[in-house]
KOLGU-4560 file (N, C-alpha, C; in nm, 3 decimals, padded with zeros to 5 digits):
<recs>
<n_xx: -01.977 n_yy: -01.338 n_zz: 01.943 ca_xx: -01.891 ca_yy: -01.451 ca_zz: 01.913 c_xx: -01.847 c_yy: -01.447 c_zz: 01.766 mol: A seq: 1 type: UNK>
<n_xx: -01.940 n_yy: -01.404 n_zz: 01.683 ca_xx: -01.913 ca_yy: -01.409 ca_zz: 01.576 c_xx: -01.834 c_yy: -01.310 c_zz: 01.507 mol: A seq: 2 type: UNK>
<n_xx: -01.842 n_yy: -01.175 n_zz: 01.587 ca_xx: -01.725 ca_yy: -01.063 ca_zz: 01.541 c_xx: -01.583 c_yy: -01.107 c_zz: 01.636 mol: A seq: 3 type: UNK>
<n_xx: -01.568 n_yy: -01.205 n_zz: 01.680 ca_xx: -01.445 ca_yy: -01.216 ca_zz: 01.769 c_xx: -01.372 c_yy: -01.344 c_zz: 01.650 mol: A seq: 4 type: UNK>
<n_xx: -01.443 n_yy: -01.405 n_zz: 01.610 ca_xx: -01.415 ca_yy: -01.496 ca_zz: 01.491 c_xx: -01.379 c_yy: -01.399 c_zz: 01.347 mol: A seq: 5 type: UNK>
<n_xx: -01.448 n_yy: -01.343 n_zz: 01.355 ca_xx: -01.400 ca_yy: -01.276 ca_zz: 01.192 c_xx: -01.272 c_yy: -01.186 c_zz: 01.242 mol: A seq: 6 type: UNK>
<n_xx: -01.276 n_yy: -01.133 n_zz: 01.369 ca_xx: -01.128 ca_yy: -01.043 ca_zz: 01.381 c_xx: -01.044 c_yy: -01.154 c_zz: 01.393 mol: A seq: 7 type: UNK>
<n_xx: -01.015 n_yy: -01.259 n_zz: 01.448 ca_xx: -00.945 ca_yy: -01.360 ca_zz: 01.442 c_xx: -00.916 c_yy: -01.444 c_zz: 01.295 mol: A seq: 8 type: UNK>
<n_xx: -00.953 n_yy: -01.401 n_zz: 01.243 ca_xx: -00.973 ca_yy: -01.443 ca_zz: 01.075 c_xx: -00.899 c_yy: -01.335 c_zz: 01.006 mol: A seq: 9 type: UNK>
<n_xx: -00.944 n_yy: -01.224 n_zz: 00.989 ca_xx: -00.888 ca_yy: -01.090 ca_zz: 00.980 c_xx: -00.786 c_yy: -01.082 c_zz: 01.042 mol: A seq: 10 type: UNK>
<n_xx: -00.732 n_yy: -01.093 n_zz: 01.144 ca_xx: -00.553 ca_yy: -01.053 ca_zz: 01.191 c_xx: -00.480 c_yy: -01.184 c_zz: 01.146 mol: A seq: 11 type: UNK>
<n_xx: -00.537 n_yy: -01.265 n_zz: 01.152 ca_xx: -00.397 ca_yy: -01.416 ca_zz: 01.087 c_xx: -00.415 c_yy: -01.376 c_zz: 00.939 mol: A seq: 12 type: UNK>
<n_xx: -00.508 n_yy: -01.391 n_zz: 00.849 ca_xx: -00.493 ca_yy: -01.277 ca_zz: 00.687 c_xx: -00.333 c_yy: -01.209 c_zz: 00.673 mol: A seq: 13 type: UNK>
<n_xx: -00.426 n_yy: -01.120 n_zz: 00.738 ca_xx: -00.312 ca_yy: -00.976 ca_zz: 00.746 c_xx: -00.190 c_yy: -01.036 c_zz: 00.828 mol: A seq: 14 type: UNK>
<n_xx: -00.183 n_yy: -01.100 n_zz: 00.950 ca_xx: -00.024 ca_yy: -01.177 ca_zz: 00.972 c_xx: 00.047 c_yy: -01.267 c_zz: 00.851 mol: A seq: 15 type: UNK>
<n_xx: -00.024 n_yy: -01.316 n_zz: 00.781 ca_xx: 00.020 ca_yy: -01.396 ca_zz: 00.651 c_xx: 00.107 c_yy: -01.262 c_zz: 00.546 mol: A seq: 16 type: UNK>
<n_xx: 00.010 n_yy: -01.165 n_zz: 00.516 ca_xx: 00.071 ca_yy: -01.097 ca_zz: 00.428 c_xx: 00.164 c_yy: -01.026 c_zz: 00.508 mol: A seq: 17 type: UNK>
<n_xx: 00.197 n_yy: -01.021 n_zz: 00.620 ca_xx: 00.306 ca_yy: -00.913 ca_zz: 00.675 c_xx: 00.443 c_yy: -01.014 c_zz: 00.698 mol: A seq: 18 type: UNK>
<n_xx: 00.384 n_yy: -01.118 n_zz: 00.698 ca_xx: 00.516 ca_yy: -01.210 ca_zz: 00.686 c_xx: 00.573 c_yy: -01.212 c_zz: 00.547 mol: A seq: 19 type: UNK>
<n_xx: 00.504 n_yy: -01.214 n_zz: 00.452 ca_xx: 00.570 ca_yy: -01.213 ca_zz: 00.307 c_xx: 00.603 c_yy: -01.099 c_zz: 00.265 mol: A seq: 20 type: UNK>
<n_xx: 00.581 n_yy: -00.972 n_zz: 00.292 ca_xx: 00.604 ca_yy: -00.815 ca_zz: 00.305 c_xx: 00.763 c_yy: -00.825 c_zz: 00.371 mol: A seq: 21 type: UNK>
<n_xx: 00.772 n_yy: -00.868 n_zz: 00.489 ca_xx: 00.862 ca_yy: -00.867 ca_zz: 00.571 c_xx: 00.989 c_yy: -00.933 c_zz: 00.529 mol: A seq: 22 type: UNK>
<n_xx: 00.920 n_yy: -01.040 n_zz: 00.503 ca_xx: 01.048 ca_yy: -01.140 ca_zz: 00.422 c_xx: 01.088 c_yy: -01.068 c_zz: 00.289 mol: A seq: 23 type: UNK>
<n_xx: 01.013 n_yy: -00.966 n_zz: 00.205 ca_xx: 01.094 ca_yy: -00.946 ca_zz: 00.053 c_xx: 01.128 c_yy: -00.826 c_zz: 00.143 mol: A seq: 24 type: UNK>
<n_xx: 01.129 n_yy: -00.750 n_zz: 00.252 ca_xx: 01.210 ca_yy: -00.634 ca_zz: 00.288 c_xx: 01.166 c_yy: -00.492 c_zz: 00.278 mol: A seq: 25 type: UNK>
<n_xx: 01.004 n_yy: -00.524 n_zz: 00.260 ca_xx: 00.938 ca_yy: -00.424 ca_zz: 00.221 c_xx: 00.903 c_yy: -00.336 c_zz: 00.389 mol: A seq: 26 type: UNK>
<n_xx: 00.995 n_yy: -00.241 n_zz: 00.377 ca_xx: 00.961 ca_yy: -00.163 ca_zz: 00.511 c_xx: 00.840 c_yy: -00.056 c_zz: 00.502 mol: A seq: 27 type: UNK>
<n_xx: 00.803 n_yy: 00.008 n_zz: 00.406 ca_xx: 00.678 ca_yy: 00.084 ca_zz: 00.404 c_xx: 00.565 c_yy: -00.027 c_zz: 00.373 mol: A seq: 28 type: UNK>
<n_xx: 00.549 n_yy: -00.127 n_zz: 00.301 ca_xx: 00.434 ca_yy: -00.240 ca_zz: 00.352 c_xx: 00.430 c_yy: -00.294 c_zz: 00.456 mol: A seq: 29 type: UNK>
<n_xx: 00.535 n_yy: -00.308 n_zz: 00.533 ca_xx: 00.517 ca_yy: -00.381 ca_zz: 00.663 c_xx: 00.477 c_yy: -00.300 c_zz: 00.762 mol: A seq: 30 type: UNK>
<n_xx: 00.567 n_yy: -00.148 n_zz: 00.757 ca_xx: 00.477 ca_yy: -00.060 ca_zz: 00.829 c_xx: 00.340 c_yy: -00.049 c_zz: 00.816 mol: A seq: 31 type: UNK>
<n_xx: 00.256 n_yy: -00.037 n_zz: 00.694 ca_xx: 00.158 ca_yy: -00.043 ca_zz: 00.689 c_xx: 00.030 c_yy: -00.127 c_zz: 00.699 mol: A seq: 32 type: UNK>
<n_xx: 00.095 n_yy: -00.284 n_zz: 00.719 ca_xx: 00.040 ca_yy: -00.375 ca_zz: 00.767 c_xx: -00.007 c_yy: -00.414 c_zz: 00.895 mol: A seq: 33 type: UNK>
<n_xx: 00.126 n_yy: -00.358 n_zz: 00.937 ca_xx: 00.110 ca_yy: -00.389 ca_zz: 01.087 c_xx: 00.033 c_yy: -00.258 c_zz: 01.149 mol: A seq: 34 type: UNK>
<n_xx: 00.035 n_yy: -00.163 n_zz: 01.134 ca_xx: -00.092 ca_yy: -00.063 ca_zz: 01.103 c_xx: -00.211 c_yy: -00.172 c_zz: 01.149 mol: A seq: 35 type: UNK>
<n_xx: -00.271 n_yy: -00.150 n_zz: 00.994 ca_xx: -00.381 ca_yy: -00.254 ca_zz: 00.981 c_xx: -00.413 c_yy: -00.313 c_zz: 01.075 mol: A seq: 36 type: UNK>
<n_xx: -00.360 n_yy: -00.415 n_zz: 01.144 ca_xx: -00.311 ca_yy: -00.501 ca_zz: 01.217 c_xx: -00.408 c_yy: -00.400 c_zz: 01.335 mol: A seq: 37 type: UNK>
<n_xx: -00.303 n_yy: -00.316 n_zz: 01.391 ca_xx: -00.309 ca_yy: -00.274 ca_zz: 01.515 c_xx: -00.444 c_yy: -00.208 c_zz: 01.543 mol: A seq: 38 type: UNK>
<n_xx: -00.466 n_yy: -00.146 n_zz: 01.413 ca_xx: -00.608 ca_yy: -00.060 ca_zz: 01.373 c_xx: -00.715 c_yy: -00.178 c_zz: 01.412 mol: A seq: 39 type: UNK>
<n_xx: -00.721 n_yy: -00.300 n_zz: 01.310 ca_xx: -00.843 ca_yy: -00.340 ca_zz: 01.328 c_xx: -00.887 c_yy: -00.384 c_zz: 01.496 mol: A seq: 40 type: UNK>
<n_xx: -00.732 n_yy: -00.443 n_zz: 01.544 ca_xx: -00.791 ca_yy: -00.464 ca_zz: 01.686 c_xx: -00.831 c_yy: -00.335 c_zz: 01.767 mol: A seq: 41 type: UNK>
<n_xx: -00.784 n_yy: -00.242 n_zz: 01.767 ca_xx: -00.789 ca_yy: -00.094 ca_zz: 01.822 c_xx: -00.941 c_yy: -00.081 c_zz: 01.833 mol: A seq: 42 type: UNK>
<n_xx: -01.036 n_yy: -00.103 n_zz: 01.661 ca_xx: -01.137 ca_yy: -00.053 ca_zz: 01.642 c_xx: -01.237 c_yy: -00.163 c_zz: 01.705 mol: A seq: 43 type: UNK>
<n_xx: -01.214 n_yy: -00.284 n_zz: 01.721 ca_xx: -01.281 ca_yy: -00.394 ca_zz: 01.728 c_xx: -01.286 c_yy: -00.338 c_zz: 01.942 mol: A seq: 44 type: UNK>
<n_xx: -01.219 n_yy: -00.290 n_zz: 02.004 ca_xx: -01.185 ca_yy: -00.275 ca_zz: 02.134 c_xx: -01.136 c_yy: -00.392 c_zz: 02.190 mol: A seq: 45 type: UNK>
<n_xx: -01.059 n_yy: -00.474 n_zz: 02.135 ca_xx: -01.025 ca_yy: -00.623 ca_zz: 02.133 c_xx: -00.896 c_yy: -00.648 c_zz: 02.155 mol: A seq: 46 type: UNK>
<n_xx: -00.884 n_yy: -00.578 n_zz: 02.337 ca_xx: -00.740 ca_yy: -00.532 ca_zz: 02.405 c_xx: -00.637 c_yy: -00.657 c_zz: 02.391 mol: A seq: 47 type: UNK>
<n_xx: -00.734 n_yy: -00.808 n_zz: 02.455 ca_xx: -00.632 ca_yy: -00.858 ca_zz: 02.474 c_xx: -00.552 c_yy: -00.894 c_zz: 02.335 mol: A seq: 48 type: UNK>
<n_xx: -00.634 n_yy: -00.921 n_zz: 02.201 ca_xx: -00.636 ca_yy: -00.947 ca_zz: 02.101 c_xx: -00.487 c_yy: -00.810 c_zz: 02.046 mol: A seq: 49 type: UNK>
<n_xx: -00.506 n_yy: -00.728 n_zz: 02.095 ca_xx: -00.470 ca_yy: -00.661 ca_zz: 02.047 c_xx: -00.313 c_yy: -00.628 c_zz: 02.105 mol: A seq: 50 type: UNK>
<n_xx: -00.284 n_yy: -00.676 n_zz: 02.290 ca_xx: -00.179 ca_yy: -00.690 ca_zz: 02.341 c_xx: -00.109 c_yy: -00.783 c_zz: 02.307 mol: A seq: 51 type: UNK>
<n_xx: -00.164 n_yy: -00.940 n_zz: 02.241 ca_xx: -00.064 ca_yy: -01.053 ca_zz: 02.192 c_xx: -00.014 c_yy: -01.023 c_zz: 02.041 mol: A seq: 52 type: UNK>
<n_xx: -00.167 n_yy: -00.946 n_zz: 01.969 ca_xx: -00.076 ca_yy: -00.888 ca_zz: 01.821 c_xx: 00.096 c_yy: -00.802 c_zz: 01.853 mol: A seq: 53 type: UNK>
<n_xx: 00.053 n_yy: -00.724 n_zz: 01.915 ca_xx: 00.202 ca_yy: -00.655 ca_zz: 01.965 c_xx: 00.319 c_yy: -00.746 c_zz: 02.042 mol: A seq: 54 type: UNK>
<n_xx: 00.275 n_yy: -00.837 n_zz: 02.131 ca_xx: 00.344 ca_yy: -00.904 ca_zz: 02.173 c_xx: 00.430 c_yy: -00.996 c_zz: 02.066 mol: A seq: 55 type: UNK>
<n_xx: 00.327 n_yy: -01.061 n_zz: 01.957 ca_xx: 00.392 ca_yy: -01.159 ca_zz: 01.870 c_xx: 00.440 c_yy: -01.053 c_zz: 01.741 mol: A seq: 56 type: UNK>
<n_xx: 00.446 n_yy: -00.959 n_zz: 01.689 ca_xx: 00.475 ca_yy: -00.872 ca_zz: 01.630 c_xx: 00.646 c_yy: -00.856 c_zz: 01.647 mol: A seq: 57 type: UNK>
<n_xx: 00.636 n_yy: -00.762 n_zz: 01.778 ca_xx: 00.763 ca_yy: -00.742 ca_zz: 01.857 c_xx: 00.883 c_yy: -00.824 c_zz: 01.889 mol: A seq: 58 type: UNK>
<n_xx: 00.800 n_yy: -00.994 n_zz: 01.892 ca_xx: 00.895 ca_yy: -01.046 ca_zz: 01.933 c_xx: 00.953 c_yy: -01.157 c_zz: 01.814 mol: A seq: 59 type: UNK>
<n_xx: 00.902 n_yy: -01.137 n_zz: 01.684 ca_xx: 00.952 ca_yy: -01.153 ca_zz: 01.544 c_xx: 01.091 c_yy: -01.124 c_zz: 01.508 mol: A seq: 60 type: UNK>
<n_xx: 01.182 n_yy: -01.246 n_zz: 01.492 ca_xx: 01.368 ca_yy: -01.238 ca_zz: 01.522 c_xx: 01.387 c_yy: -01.097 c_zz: 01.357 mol: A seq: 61 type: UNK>
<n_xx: 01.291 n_yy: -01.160 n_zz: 01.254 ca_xx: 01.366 ca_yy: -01.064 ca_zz: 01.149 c_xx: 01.234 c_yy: -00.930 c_zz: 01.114 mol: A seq: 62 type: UNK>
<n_xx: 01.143 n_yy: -00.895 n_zz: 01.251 ca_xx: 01.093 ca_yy: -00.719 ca_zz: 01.244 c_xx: 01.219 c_yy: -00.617 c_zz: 01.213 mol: A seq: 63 type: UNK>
<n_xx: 01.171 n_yy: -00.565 n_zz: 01.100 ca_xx: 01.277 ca_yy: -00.428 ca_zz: 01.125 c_xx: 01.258 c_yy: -00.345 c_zz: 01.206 mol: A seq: 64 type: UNK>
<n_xx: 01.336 n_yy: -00.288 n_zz: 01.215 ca_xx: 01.313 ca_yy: -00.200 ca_zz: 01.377 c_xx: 01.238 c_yy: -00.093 c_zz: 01.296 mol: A seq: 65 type: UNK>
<n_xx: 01.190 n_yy: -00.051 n_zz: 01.230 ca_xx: 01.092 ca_yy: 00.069 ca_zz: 01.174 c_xx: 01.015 c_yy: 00.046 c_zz: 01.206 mol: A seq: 66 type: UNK>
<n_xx: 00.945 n_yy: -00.078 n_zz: 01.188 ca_xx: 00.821 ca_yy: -00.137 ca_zz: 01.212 c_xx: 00.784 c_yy: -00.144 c_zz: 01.355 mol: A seq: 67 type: UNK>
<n_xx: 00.868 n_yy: -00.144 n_zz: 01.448 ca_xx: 00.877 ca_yy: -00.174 ca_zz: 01.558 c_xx: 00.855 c_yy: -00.014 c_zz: 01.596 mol: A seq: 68 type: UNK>
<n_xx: 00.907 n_yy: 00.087 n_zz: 01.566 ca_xx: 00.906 ca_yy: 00.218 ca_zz: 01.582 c_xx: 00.775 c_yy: 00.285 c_zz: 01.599 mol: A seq: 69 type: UNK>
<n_xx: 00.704 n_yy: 00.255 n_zz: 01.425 ca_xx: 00.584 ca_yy: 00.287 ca_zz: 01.365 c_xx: 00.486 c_yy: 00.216 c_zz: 01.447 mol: A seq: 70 type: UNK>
<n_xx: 00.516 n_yy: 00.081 n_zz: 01.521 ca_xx: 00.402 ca_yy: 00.049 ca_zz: 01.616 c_xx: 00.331 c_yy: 00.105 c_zz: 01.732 mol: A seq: 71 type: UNK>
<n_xx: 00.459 n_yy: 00.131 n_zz: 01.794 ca_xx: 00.531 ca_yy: 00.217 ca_zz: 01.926 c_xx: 00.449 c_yy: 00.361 c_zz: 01.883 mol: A seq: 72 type: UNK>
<n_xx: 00.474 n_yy: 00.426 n_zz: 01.806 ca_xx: 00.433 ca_yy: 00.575 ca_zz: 01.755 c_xx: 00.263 c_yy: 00.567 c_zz: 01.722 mol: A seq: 73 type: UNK>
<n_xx: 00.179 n_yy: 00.430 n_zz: 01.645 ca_xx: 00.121 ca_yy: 00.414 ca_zz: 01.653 c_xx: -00.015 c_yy: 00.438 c_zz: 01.771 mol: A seq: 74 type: UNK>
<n_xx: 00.052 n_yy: 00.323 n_zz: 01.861 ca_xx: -00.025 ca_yy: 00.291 ca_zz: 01.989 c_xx: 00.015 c_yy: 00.457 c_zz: 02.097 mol: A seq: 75 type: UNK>
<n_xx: 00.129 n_yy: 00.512 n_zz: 02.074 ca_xx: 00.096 ca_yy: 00.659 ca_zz: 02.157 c_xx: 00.015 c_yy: 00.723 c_zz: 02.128 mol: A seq: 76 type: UNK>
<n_xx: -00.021 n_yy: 00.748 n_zz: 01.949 ca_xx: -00.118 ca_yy: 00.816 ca_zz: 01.946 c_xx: -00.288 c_yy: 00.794 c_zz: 01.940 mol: A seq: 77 type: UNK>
<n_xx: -00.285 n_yy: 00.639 n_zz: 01.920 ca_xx: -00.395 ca_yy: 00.605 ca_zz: 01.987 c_xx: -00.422 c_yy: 00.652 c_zz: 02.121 mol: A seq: 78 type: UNK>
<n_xx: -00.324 n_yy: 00.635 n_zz: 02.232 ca_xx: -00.366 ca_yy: 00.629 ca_zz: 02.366 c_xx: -00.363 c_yy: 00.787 c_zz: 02.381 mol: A seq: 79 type: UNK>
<n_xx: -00.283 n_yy: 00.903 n_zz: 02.321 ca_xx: -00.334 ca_yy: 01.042 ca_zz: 02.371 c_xx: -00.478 c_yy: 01.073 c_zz: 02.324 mol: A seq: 80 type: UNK>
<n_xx: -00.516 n_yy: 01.029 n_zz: 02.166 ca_xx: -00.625 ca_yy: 01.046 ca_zz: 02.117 c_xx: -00.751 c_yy: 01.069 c_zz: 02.160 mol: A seq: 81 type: UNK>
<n_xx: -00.752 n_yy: 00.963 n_zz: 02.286 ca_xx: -00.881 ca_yy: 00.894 ca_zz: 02.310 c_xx: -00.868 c_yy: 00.973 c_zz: 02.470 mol: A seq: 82 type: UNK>
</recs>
């Protein structure tokens, strides 16, 4: 319970700073946030946690589409990896 609380603590963090990344237009921080992002749920095995990060990510009106790319490219190579 208590590591499902700190990743839930840990991804709204990191959603805070990817919103202010996002908003000054920073496309290599946002790529790399949302990284982060995807990583910690990845590592935590914290699917569903980790299907609404992408879900609410994706469906963000001003994501640049890089970010959207780098997610996508992300999560393939998670899933051949393993």
């Amino acid at each position: 319970m208590e590591a499902q609380h700190n990743l839930k603590a840990e991804t709204e963090a990191l959603l805070n700073v990817e919103k202010q990344i996002r908003l000054a237009g920073d496309v290599s921080g946002t790529k790399n946030n949302v990284t982060d992002i995807l990583q910690l749920c990845f590592e935590a095995r914290a699917w569903k946690t980790l299907n609404d990060q992408i879900a609410f990510l994706w469906k963000r009106r001003d994501q640049l589409k890089q970010t959207v790319t780098t997610m996508v490219q992300y999560l393939v190579f998670k899933n051949s990896s393993e």
